[in-house]
C-alpha positions as CSV (number, residue, x, y, z in Angstrom):
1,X,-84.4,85.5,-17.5
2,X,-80.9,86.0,-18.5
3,X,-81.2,84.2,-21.5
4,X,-77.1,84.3,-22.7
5,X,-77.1,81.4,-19.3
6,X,-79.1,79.0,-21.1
7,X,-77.4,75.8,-22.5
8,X,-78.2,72.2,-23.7
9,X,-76.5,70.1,-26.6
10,X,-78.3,67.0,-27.9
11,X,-75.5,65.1,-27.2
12,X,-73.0,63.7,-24.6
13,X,-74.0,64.7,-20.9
14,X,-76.5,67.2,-21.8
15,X,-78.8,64.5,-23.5
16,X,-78.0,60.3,-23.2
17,X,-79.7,57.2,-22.9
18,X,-79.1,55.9,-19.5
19,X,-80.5,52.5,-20.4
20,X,-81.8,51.0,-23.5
21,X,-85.4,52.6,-23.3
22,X,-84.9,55.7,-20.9
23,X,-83.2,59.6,-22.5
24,X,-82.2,61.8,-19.8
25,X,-82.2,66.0,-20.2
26,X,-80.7,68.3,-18.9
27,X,-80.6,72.1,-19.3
28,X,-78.6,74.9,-17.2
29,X,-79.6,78.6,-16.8
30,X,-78.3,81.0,-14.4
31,X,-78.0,80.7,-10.8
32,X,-82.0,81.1,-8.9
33,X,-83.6,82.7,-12.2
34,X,-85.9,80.0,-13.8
35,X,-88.9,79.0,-12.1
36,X,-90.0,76.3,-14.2
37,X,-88.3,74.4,-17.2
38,X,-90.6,71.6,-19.4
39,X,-89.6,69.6,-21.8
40,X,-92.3,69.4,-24.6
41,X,-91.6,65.9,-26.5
42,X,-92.8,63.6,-29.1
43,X,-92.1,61.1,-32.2
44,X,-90.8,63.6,-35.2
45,X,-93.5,61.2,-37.6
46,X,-96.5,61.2,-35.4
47,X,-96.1,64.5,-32.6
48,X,-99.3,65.0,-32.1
49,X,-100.1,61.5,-30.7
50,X,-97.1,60.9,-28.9
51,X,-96.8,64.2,-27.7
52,X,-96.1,64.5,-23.6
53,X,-94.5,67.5,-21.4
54,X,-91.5,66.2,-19.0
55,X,-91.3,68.9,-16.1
56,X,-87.5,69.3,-15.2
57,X,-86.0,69.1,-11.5
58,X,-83.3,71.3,-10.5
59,X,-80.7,68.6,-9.8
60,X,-77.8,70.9,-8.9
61,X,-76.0,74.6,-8.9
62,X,-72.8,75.6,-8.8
63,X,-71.2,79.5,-8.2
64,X,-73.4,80.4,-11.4
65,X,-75.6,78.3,-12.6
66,X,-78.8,76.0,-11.9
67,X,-78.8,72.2,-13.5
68,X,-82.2,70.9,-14.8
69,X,-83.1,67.2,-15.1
70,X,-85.4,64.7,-16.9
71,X,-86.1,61.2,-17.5
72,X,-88.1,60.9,-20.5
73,X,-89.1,57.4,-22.1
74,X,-90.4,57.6,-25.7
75,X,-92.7,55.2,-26.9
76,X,-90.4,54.7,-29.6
77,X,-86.9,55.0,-28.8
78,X,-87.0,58.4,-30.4
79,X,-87.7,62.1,-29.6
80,X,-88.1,65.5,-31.0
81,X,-87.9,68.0,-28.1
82,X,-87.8,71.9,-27.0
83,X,-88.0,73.4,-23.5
84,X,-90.0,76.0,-22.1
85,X,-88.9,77.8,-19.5
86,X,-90.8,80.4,-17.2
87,X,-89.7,82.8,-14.7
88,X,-92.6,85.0,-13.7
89,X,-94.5,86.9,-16.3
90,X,-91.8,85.5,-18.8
91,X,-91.9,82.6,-21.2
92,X,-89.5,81.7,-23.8
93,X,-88.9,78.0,-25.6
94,X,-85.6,76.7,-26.4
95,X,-84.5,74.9,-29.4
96,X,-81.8,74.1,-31.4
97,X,-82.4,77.0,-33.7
98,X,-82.2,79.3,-30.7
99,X,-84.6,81.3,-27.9
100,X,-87.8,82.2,-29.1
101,X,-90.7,84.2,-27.1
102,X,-93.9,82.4,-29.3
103,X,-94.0,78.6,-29.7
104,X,-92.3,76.8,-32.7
105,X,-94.0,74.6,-34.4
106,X,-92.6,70.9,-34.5
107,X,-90.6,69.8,-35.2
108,X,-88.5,71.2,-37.2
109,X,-85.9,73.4,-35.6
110,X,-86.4,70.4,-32.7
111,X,-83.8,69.4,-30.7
112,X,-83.8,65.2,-31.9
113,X,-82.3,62.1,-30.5
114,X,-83.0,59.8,-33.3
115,X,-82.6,56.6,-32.0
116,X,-81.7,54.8,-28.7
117,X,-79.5,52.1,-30.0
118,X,-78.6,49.4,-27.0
119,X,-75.3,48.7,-28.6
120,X,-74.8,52.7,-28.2
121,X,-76.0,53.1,-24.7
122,X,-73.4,53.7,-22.0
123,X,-73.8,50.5,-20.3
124,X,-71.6,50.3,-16.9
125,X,-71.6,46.9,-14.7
126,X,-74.0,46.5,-12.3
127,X,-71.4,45.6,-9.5
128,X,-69.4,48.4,-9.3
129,X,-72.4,50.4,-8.1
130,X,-72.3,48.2,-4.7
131,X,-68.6,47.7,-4.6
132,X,-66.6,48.9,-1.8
133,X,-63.2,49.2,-3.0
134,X,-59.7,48.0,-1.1
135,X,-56.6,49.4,-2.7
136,X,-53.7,47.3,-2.1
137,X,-50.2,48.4,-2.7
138,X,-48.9,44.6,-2.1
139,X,-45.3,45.6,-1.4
140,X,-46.3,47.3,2.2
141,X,-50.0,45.0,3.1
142,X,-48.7,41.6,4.2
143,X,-45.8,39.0,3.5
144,X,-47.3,35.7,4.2
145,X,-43.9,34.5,2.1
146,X,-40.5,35.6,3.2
147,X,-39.0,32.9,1.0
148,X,-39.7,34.9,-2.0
149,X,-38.1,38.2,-0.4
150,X,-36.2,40.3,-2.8
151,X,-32.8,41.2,-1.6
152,X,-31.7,43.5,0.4
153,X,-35.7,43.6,1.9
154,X,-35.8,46.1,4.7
155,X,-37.7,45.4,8.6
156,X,-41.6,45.6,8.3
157,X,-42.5,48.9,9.3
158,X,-39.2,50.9,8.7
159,X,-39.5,54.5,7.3
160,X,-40.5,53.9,3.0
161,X,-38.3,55.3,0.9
162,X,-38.2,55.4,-2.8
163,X,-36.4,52.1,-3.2
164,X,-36.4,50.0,-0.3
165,X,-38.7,47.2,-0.2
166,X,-40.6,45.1,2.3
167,X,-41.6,42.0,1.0
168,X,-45.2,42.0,0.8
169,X,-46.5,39.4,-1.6
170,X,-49.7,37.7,-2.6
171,X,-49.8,35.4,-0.2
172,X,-50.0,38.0,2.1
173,X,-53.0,39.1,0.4
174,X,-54.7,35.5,0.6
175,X,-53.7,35.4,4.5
176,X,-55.6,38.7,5.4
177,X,-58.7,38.1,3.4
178,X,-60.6,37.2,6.5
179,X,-59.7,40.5,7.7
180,X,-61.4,42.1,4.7
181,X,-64.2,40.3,4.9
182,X,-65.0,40.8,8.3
183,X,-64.3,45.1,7.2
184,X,-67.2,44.7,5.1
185,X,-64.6,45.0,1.8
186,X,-66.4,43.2,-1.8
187,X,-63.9,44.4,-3.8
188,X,-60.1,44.9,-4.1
189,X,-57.8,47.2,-6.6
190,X,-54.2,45.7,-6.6
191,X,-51.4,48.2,-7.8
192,X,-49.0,46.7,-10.8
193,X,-48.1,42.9,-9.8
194,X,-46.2,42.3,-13.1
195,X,-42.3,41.5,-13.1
196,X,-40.6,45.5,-12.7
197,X,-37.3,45.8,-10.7
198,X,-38.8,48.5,-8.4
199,X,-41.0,48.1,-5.3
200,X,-44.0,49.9,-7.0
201,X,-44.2,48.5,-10.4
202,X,-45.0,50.7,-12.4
203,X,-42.2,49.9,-14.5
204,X,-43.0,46.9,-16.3
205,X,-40.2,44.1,-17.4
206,X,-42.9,41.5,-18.3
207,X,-46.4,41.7,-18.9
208,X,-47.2,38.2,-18.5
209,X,-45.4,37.0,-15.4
210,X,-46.0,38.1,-12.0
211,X,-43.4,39.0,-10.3
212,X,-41.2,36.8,-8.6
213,X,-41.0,38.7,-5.0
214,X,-45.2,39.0,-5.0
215,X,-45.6,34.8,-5.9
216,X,-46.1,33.6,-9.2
217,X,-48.8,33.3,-12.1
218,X,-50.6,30.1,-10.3
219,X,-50.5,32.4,-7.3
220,X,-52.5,35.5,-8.2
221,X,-55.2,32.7,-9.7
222,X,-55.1,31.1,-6.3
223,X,-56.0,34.7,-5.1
224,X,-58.5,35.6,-7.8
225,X,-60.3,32.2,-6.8
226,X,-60.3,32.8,-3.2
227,X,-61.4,36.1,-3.7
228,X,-64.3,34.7,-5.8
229,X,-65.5,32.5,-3.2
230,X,-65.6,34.8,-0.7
231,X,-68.0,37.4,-3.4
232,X,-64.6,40.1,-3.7
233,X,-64.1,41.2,-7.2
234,X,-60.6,41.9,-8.4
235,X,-58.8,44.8,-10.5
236,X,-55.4,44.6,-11.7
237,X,-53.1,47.9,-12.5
238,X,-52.7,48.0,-16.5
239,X,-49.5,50.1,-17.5
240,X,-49.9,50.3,-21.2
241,X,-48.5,54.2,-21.1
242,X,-44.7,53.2,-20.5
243,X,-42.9,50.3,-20.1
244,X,-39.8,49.8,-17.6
245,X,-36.4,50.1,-19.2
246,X,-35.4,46.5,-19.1
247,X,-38.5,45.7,-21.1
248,X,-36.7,43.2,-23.8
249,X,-38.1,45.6,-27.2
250,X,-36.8,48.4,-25.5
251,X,-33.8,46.7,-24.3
252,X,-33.4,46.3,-28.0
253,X,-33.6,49.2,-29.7
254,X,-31.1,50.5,-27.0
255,X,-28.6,48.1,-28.8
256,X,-29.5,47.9,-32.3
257,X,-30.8,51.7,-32.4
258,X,-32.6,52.4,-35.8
259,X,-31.9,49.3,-37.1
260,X,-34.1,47.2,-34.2
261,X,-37.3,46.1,-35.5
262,X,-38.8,47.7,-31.8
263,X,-37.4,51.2,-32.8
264,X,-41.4,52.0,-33.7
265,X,-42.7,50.7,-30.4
266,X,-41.3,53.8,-29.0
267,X,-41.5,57.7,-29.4
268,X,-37.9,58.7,-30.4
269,X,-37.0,61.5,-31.0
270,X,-33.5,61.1,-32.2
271,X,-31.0,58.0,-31.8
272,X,-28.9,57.2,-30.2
273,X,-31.2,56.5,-26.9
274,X,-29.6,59.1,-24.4
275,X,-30.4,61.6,-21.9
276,X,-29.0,65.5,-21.4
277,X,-29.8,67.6,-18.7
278,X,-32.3,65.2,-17.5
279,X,-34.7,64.9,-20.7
280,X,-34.3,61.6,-23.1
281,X,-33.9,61.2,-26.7
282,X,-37.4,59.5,-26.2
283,X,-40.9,60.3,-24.9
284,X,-41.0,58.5,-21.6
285,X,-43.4,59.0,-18.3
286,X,-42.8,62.7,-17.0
287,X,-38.9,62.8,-17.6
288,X,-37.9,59.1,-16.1
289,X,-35.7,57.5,-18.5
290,X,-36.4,54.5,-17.0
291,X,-39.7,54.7,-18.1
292,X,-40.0,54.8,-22.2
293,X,-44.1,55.7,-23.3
294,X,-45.1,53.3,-25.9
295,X,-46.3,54.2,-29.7
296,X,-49.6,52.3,-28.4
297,X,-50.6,53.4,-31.8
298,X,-48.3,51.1,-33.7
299,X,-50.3,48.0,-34.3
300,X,-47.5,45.3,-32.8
301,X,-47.5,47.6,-29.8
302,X,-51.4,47.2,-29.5
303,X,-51.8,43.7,-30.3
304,X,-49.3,43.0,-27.9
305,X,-51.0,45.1,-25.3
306,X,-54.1,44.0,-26.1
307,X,-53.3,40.5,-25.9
308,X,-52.1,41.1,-22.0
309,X,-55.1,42.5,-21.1
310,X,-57.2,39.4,-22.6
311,X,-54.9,36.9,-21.6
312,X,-55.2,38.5,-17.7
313,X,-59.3,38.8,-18.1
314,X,-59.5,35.0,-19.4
315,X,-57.0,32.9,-17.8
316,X,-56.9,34.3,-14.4
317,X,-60.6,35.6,-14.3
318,X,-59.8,39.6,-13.0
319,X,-62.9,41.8,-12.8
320,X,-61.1,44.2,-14.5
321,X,-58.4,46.9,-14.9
322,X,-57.4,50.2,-13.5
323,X,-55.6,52.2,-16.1
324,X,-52.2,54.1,-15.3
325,X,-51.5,57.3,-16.7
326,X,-54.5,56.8,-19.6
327,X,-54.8,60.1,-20.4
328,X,-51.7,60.0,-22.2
329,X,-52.9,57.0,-24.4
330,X,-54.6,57.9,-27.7
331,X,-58.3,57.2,-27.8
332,X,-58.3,55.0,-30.6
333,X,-56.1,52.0,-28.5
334,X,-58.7,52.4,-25.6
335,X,-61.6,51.7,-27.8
336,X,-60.0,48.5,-28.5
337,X,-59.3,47.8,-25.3
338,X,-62.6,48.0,-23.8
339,X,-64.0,45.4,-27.0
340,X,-61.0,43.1,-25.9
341,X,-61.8,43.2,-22.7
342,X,-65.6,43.4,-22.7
343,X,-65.6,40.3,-25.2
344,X,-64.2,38.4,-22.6
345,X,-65.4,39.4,-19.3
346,X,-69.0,41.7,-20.3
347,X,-69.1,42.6,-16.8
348,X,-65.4,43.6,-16.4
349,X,-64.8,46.9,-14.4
350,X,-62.6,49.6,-16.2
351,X,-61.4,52.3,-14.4
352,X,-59.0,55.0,-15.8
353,X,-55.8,57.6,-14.0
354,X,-57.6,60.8,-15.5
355,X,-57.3,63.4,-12.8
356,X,-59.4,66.2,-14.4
357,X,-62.5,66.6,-16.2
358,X,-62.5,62.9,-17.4
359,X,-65.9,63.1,-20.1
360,X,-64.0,62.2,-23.3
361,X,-63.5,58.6,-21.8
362,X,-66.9,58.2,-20.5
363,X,-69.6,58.0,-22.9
364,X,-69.6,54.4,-23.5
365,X,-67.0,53.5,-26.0
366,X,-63.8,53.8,-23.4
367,X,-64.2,53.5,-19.3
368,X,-66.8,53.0,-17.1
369,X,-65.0,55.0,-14.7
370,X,-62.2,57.4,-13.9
371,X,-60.3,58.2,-10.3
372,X,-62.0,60.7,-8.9
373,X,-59.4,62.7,-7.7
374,X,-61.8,66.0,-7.9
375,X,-64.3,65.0,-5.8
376,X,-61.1,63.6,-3.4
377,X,-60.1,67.4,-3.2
378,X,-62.7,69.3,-2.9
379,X,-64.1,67.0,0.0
380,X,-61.0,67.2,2.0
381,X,-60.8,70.5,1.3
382,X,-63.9,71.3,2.9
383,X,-63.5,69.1,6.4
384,X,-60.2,69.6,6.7
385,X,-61.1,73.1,8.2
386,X,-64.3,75.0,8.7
387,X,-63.8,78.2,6.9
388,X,-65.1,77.0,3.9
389,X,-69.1,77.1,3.5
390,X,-71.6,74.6,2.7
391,X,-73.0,76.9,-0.2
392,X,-69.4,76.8,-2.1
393,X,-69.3,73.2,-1.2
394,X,-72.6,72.1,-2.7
395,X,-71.7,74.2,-5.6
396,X,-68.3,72.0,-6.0
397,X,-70.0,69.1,-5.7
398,X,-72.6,70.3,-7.9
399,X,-70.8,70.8,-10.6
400,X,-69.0,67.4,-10.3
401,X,-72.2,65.9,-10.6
402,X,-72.9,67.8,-13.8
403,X,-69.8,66.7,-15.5
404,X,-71.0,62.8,-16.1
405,X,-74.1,60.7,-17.0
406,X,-75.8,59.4,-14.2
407,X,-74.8,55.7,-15.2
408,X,-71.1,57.1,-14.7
409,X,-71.7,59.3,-11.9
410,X,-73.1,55.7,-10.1
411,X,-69.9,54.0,-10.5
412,X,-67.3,56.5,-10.3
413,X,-64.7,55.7,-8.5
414,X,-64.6,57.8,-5.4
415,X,-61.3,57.6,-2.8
416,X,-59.4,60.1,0.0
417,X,-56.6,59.2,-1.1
418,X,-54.3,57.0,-2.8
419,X,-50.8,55.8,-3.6
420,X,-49.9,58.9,-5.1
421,X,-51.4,61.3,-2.4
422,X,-51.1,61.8,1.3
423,X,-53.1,60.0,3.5
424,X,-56.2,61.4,4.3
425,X,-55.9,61.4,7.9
426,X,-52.8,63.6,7.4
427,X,-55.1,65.9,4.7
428,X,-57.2,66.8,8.1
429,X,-54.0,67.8,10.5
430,X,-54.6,64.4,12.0
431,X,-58.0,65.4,13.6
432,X,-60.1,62.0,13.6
433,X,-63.1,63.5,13.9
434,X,-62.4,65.1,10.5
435,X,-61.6,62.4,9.1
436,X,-64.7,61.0,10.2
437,X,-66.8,63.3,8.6
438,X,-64.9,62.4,5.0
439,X,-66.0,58.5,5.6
440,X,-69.7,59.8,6.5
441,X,-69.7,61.7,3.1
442,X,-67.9,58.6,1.0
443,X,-69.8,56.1,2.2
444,X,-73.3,58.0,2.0
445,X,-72.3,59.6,-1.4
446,X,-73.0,58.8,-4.9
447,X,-70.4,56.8,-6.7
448,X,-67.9,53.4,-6.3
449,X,-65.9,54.5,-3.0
450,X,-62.5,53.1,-2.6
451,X,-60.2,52.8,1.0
452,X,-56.6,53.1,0.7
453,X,-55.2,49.9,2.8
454,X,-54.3,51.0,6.4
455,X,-56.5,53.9,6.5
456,X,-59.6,52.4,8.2
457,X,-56.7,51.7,11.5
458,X,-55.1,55.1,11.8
459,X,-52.1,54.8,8.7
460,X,-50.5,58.8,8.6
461,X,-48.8,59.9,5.5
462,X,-47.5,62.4,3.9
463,X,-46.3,62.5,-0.4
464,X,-44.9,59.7,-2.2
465,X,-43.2,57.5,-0.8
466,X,-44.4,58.2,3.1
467,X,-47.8,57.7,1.9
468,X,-47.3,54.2,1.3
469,X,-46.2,52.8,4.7
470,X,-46.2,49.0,6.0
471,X,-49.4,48.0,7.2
472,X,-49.8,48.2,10.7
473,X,-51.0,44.4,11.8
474,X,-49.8,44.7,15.3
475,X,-53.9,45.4,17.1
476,X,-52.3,47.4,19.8
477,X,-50.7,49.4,17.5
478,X,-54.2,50.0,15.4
479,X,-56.8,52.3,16.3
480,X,-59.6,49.6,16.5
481,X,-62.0,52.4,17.3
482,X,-61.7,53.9,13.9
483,X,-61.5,50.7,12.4
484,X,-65.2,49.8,14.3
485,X,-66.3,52.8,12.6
486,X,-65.2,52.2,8.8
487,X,-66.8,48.2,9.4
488,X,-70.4,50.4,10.8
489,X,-70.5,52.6,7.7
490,X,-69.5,50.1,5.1
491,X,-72.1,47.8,6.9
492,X,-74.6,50.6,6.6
493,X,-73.9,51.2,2.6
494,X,-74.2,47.6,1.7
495,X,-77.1,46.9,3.1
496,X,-79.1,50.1,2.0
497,X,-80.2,50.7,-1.7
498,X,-80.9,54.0,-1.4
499,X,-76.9,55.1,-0.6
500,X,-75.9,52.8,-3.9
501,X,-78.2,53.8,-6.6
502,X,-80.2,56.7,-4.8
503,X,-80.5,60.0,-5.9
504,X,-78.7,62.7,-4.3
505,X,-79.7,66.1,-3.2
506,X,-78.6,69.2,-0.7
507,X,-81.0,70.3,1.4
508,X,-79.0,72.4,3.4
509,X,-76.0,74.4,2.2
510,X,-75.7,77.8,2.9
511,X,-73.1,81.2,2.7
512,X,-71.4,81.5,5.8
513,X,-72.4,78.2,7.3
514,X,-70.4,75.2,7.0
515,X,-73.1,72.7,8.7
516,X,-74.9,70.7,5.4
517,X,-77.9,68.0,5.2
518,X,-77.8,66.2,2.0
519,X,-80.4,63.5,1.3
520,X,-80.1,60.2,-0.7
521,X,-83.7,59.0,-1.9
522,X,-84.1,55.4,-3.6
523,X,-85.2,51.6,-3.2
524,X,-87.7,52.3,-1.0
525,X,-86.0,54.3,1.4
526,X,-84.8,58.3,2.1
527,X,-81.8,59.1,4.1
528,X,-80.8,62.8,5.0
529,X,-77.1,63.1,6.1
530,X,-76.8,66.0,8.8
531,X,-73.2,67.3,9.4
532,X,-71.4,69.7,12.0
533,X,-68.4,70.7,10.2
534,X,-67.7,73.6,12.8
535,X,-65.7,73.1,16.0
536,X,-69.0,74.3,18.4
537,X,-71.9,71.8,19.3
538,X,-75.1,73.3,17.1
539,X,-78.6,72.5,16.8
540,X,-79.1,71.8,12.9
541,X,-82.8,72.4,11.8
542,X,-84.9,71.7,8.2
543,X,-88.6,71.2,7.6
544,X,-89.4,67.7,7.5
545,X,-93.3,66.6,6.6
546,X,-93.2,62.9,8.5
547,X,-92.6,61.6,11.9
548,X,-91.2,57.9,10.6
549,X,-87.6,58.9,11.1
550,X,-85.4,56.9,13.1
551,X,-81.6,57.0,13.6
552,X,-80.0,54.8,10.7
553,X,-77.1,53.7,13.2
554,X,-78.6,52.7,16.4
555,X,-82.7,52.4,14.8
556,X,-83.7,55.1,17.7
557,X,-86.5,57.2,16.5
558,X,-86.1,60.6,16.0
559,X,-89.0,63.2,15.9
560,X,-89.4,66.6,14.4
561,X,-91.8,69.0,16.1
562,X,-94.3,70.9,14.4
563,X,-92.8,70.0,10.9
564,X,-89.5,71.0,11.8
565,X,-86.5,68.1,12.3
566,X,-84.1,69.8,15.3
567,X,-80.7,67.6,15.9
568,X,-78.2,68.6,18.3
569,X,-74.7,67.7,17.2
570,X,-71.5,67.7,18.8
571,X,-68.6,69.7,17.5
572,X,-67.8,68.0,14.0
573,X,-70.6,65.6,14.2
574,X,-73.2,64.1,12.1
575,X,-76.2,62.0,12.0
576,X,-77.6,59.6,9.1
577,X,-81.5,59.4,9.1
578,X,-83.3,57.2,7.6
579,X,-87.1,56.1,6.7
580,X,-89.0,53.6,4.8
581,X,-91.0,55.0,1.9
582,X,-94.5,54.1,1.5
């Protein structure tokens, strides 16, 4: 064994509570050179009668390493552990104190967890794990108003540009929810609705008033009702980073300078406010003047924040927030957030802008979830062309799955694309059946999956602003055929356990192959996923030990012979299998 490859904290994702009476463990070593990993465990005051060996599973691998799992449930909410790990003739044990080749006596040098405290656990809301997300930009989805029209709004379906504006509006939202519904949609992201002179929002004038071109206050609870009764949860954009220029404290300290009792609500740098070459006097959102970054540190600034947020939760009943630009907000004001916001809705749904390696924010005290912008990437990336195999896949993917706690991992929020990247169907040079293959994997994957609006009909896209286009709402315009086919797999998720809460596994991902099978295994069922991500019709092959597989589509049966499963699939092409577990 190469023993320099073995790792484990007792801490964070290497060792958590995933519930109030069950640890999980896990342990990496190199890359196909342990055989066996065990977890020898028991109560620090009493080992010898509570003492009880957890064998590991190999969960996942990426380029270099293998990851190890392990439920374990102490009979007292506490545990003293090492590993042992084998790989042929060889044994060694692991503990905190190091690698050892005889057994240590316990418990001393012991890895411990000393307590599973409830109030401690990562608890994320049960929801989110069956939600499939609708992200809205309400500008561009529908104007069922044209009364409220801002000025100057340009013809429904004319190229986007940075500024123009189409008139999209609440009420638009209300008059299409029939059509989410009958998509199979339970849950809806809105973009910033809050009173900002631009058409995206993101530059907040008032935090309490909606604004006046998307309806009014009494509106978006009209919508939040509505949305209620038909079982659709719904997330509102929270942009506590920066403010918009016309924000009245900001609008202050530009006239009153040092002397306005705002001038601390904001980073300055020196007075007066101005900008040279392009960068302000102030800390702002990348270098947009007309976006100042609040001192969410100050505590006005926080209360007041803090206050939107519960105000929002309580009075209008959202199921929670999506967080813009949070990694640039200090830790501290998001721990108060989430008790704010948790006090008044326990099951409310936060989900944080963190496009990288997001664990800091997920261990129970911030978000339940982050954009998963990685997992976006690396998935396009792979059926966007078939040069890339299904061994470096599986090892992306693996390692993605390593990053978070399993409760995290079940409610991350997974998308192809958003607001602020092309459209996915433009990711895959236009190539439906590409595209295809991405829903396959979202919908079948691990995780909270989002669709950008438009998508599921044929929407194109390039960067910001092209990506965000008018909905198309004309049916000869749509591609109903692509449509039928987001409806058949969101159908297919909602109804199956094993695709929410299931575990997830390759079974096939070699070097120099891009054709995968992954499985899902969970509420009494197993689905394998098989995918053709190569322009040729193949015949795709794996053991399989039952004959009680049937097509998870169409309910035809589908036999292996002599052990072995052989599909033939048609150039980028899949199938979902499925069978009930005794």
């Amino acid at each position: 064994m190469l023993l320099e490859c073995l790792y484990h904290a007792a801490q964070s994702n290497w060792a958590y509570a995933y519930d109030n009476e069950t640890l999980h463990l896990r342990l990496r070593t190199k890359r196909d050179d342990v055989e066996e990993v065990v977890a020898e465990t028991g109560d620090k005051y009493d080992w010898d009668r509570t003492y009880a060996e957890y064998s590991l599973v190999k969960m996942a691998a990426d380029g270099m390493f293998d990851y190890w799992e392990v439920s374990v449930v102490p009979p007292y909410r506490r545990v003293s552990y090492c590993f042992r790990l084998r790989a042929g003739s060889e044994t060694v044990w692991m503990t905190e104190n190091g690698i050892q080749h005889d057994r240590p006596a316990p418990t001393g040098d012991y890895y411990d967890f000393p307590y599973i405290h409830p109030i401690d656990t990562n608890s994320v809301p049960e929801w989110a794990k069956s939600a499939v997300f609708y992200q809205i930009f309400p500008d561009r989805f529908a104007n069922g108003d044209p009364s409220n029209d801002p000025e100057g709004v340009s013809p429904w379906g004319e190229q986007p540009t940075g500024d123009n504006r189409f008139g999209g509006d609440l009420q638009g939202i209300i008059d299409k929810l029939d059509y989410l519904t009958d998509l199979g949609i339970n849950a809806i992201y809105l973009t910033p609705v809050f009173e900002a002179p631009s058409n995206h929002k993101y530059d907040t004038t008032n935090y309490k008033k909606v604004d006046p071109s998307f309806g009014s206050n009494e509106l978006l609870r009209k919508l939040v009702d509505a949305c209620h009764a038909r079982d659709i949860r719904i997330i509102l954009d929270a942009v506590f980073n920066h403010c918009g220029e016309q924000f009245p404290p900001f609008q202050d300290v530009l006239k009153y300078g040092e002397q306005s009792e705002y001038a601390d609500w904001f980073h300055v740098n020196s007075f007066p406010l101005e900008c040279k070459d392009g960068i302000p006097s102030y800390d702002t959102f990348g270098f947009f003047g007309s976006m100042p970054k609040l001192n969410t540190a100050n505590p006005k600034v926080k209360h007041y924040l803090l206050d939107v947020a519960e105000y929002w939760t309580k009075e209008v009943g959202v199921d929670g927030w999506r967080l813009d630009v949070a990694n640039e907000v200090d830790h501290h004001f998001w721990r108060d957030f989430r008790k704010v916001v948790k006090a008044a809705n326990p099951e409310a749904y936060i989900v944080g802008e963190v496009w990288s390696d997001s664990l800091k924010w997920l261990m129970g005290d911030q978000f339940d979830s982050v954009m998963n912008y990685p997992f976006s990437n690396k998935l396009l990336e792979f059926f966007s062309a078939s040069s890339i195999d299904g061994l470096t896949f599986a090892n992306r993917m693996g390692g993605l799955l390593m990053r978070y706690p399993q409760q995290t991992n079940e409610v991350v929020f997974n998308m192809l694309c958003s607001h602020d990247t092309p459209r996915a169907l433009t990711r895959v040079g236009g190539d439906k059946r590409r595209l295809k293959l991405c829903i396959v994997f979202l919908l079948t994957y691990m995780g909270t999956p989002c669709i950008f609006y438009g998508d599921e009909i044929g929407l194109t896209g390039k960067d910001d602003p092209d990506c965000r286009k008018c909905m198309e709402w004309d049916p000869d315009k749509q591609d109903r055929e692509l449509y039928d086919f987001y409806k058949l797999l969101i159908g297919l998720r909602r109804k199956r356990e094993a695709l929410v809460k299931g575990s997830f596994r390759f079974l096939k991902a070699d070097r120099g192959d891009s054709r995968i099978i992954y499985e899902r295994l969970g509420g009494g069922e197993h689905f394998t996923v098989w995918m053709n991500n190569t322009e040729e019709t193949t015949v795709l092959s794996h053991p399989m030990d039952t004959a009680d597989w049937s097509d998870a589509l169409t309910g035809e049966e589908v036999r292996p012979e002599d052990g072995m499963m052989h599909l033939e699939l048609e150039p980028l092409g899949y199938r979902i299998l499925r069978r009930r577990l005794e």
